[in-house]
C-alpha positions in Angstrom: 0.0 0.0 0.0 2.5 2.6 1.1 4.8 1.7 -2.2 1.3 3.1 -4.0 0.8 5.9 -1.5 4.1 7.5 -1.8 4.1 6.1 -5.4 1.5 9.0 -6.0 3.8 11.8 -6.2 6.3 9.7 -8.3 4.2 8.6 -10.6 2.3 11.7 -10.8 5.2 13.5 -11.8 6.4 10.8 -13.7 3.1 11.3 -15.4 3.2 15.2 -15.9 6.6 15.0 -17.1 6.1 13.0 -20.1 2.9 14.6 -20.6 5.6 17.6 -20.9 3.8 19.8 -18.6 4.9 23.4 -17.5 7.5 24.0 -14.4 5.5 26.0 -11.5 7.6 29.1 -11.2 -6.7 19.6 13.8 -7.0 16.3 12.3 -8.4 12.7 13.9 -7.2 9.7 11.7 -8.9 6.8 10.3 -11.5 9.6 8.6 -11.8 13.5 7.8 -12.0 15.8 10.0 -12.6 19.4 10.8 -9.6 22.0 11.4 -9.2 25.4 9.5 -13.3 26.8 8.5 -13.1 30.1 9.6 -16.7 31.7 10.9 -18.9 34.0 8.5 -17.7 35.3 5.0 -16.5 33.8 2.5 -12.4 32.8 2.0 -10.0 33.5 -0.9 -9.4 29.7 -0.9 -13.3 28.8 -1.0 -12.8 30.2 -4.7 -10.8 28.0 -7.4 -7.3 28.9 -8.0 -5.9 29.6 -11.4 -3.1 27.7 -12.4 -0.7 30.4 -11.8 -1.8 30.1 -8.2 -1.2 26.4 -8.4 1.9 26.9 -9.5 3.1 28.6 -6.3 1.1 26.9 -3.9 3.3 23.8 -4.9 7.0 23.8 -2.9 10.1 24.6 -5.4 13.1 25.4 -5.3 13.3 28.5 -4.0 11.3 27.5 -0.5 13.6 24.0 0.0 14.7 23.6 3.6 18.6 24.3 4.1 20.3 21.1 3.4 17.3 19.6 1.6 17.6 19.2 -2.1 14.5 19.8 -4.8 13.4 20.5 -8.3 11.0 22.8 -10.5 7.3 21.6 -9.9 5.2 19.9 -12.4 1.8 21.7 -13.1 -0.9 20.8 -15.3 -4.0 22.4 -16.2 -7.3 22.1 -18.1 -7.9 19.1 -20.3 -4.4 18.6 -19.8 -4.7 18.2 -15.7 -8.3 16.5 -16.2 -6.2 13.5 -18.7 -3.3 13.4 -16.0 -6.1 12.8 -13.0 -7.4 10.0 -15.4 -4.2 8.3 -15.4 -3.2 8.4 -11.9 -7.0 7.3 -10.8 -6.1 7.8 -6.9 -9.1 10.4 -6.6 -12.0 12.1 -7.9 -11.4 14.0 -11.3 -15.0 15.7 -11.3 -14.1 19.2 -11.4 -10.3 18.9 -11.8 -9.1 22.4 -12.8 -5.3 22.0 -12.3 -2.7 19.3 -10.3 1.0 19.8 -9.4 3.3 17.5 -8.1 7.2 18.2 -6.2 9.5 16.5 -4.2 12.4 17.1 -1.4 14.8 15.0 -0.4 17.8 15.0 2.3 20.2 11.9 2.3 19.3 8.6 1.3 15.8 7.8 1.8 14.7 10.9 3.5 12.0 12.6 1.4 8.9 14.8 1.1 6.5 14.5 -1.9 3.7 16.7 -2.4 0.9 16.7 -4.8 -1.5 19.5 -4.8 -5.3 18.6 -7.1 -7.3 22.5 -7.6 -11.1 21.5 -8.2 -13.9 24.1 -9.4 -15.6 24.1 -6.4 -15.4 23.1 -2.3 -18.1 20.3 -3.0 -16.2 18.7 -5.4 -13.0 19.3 -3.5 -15.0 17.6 -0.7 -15.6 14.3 -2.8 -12.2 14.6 -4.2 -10.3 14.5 -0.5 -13.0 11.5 0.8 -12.3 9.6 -2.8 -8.3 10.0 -1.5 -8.5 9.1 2.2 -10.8 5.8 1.0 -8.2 5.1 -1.7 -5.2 5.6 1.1 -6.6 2.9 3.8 -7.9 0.4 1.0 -5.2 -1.8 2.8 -4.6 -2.4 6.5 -1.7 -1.8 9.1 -2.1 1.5 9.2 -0.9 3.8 12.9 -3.4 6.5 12.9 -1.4 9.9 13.3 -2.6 13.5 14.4 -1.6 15.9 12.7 -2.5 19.7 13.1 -2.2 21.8 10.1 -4.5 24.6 9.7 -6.6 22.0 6.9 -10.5 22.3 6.2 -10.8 18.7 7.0 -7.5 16.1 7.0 -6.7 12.5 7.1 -2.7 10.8 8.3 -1.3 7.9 9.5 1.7 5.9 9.1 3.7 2.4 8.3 7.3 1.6 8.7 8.7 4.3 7.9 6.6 6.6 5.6 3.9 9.0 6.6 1.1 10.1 5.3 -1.3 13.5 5.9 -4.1 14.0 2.8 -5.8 17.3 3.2 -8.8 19.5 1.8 -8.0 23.5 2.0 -11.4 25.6 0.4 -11.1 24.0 -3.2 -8.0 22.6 -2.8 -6.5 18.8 -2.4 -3.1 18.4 -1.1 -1.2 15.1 0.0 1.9 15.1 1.8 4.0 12.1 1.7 6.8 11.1 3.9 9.7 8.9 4.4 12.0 8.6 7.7 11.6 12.3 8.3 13.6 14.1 10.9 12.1 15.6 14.0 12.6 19.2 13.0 11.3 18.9 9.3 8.5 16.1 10.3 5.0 15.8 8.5 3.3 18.2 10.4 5.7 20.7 9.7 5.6 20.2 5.6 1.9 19.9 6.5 1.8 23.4 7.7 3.8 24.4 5.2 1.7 23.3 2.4 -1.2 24.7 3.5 0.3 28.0 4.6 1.4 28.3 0.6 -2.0 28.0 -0.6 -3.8 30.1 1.4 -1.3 32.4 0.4 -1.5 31.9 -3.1 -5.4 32.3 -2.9 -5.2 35.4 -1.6 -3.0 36.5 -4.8 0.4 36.8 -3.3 3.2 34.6 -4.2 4.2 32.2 -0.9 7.9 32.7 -2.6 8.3 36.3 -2.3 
């Protein structure tokens, strides 16, 4: 299961790359739950993000951890993105606007994948993180984990040594994936820091700058 989990981001960018996509300039486990709603009004990230937004809410380069190592992101949008999320089948691709995909790594067998799926709207989104989360425990010997990340609703556990937090920020999907992580870069910290990008890049500014 966890060769298919963290396989995701591989594959997924194994995908978008031959597809010659463009570069990208509280939680309970064992189901979704609650976190970051905020009361009355509506939110920048309750609307869809273009693809430029996508494109920075996605880690690079420029935002890699001292000592980690990582490369452009893969973005793809449109027909393009809804063809890609065909292909990788791990979730729903009703409403699919755009999908990224990046990875870090630090030494051998340390690494962070991240995959980011922009729907059209926070229902789909919705059906999009609960099609992910079944797709993630459709094998056993999970360790339910809590992680806290400022998410909508959010879903991790673990085995061996990989970790895993899937999360649903206004219309946005992300997945976090990771293996033997060190305490000061663990998956709640990349889990923060995902979501902290795309709330900034719904409110128009670029999380890099």
């Amino acid at each position: 299961m966890f060769g298919r989990t963290r396989g995701a981001i591989a594959g997924l960018t194994l995908v978008l790359a031959l597809a010659g996509c463009s570069n990208g300039g509280g939680s309970d486990s064992g189901g979704t739950s609650g976190g970051g709603g905020s009361k009355g009004g509506a939110r920048p990230v309750d609307s869809p993000l273009n693809p430029s937004q996508v494109a920075q809410a996605i880690p690079g380069k420029i935002a890699v951890p001292q000592g980690w190592h990582g490369g452009e992101p893969l973005v793809a949008q449109g027909g393009e993105a809804q063809e890609q999320c065909q292909l990788t089948a791990r979730w729903s691709c009703a409403g699919v606007t755009a999908q990224a995909s990046s990875e870090y790594s630090h030494g051998a067998d340390v690494d962070a994948g991240f995959t980011v799926i922009a729907y059209d709207s926070v229902d789909n989104a919705k059906v999009g993180l609960k099609t992910l989360v079944a797709d993630n425990h459709d094998e056993g010997g999970l360790k339910p984990l809590t992680v806290e990340a400022g998410a909508d609703e959010s879903d991790a556990y673990s085995k061996e040594e990989f970790g895993v937090v899937a999360m649903r920020v206004g219309t946005v999907v992300a997945m976090v994936v990771g293996q033997s992580l060190p305490k000061d870069h663990d998956l709640t910290s990349f889990a923060k820091f995902q979501v902290e990008r795309i709330t900034t890049a719904a409110t128009g500014k670029n999380p890099d700058a």
